[in-house]
C-alpha positions in Angstrom: 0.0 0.0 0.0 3.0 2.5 0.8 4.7 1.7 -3.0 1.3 2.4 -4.6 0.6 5.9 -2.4 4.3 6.5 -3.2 3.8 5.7 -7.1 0.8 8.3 -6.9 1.9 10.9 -4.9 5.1 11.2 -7.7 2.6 11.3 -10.8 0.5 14.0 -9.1 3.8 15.9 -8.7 5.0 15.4 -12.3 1.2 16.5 -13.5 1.2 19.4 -11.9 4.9 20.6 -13.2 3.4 19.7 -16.7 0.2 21.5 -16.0 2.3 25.0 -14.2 4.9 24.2 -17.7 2.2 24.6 -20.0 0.5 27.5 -18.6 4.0 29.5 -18.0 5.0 28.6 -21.6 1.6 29.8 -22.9 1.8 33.5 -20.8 4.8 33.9 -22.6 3.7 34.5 -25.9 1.0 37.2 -26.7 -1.3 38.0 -29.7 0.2 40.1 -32.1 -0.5 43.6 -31.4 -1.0 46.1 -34.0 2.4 47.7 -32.6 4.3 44.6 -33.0 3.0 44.0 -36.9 4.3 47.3 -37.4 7.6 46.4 -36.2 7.8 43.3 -38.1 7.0 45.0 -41.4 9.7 47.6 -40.7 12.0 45.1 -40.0 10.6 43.0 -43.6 11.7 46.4 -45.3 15.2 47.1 -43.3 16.2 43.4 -44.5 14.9 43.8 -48.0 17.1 46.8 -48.5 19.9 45.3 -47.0 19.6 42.3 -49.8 19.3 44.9 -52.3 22.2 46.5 -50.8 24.4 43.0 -50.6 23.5 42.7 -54.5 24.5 45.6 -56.1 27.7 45.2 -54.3 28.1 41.7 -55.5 27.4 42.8 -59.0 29.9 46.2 -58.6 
């Protein structure tokens, strides 16, 4: 009877540290705001010149 309480008290533990994982991993990473899309596309644009840049100097 004590190895099967043992055996259960250990899965409840490891349950809950998946459960508190989950939720901490989940907190961390917010909708895309407005704010951020416009940040992204800025830094879309910075890169694209940048290419353009590398190019050009390839070619020249």
């Amino acid at each position: 009877m004590k190895k099967v309480f043992h055996s259960f008290l250990i899965l409840m533990i490891v349950v809950a540290l998946i459960v508190i994982a989950f939720k901490v991993f989940r907190d961390k990473s917010p909708a895309p705001t407005p704010e951020n899309l416009l940040n992204l596309n800025k830094m879309i644009q910075d890169r694209d010149e940048i290419v353009a840049l590398h190019k050009e100097y390839i070619k020249g």
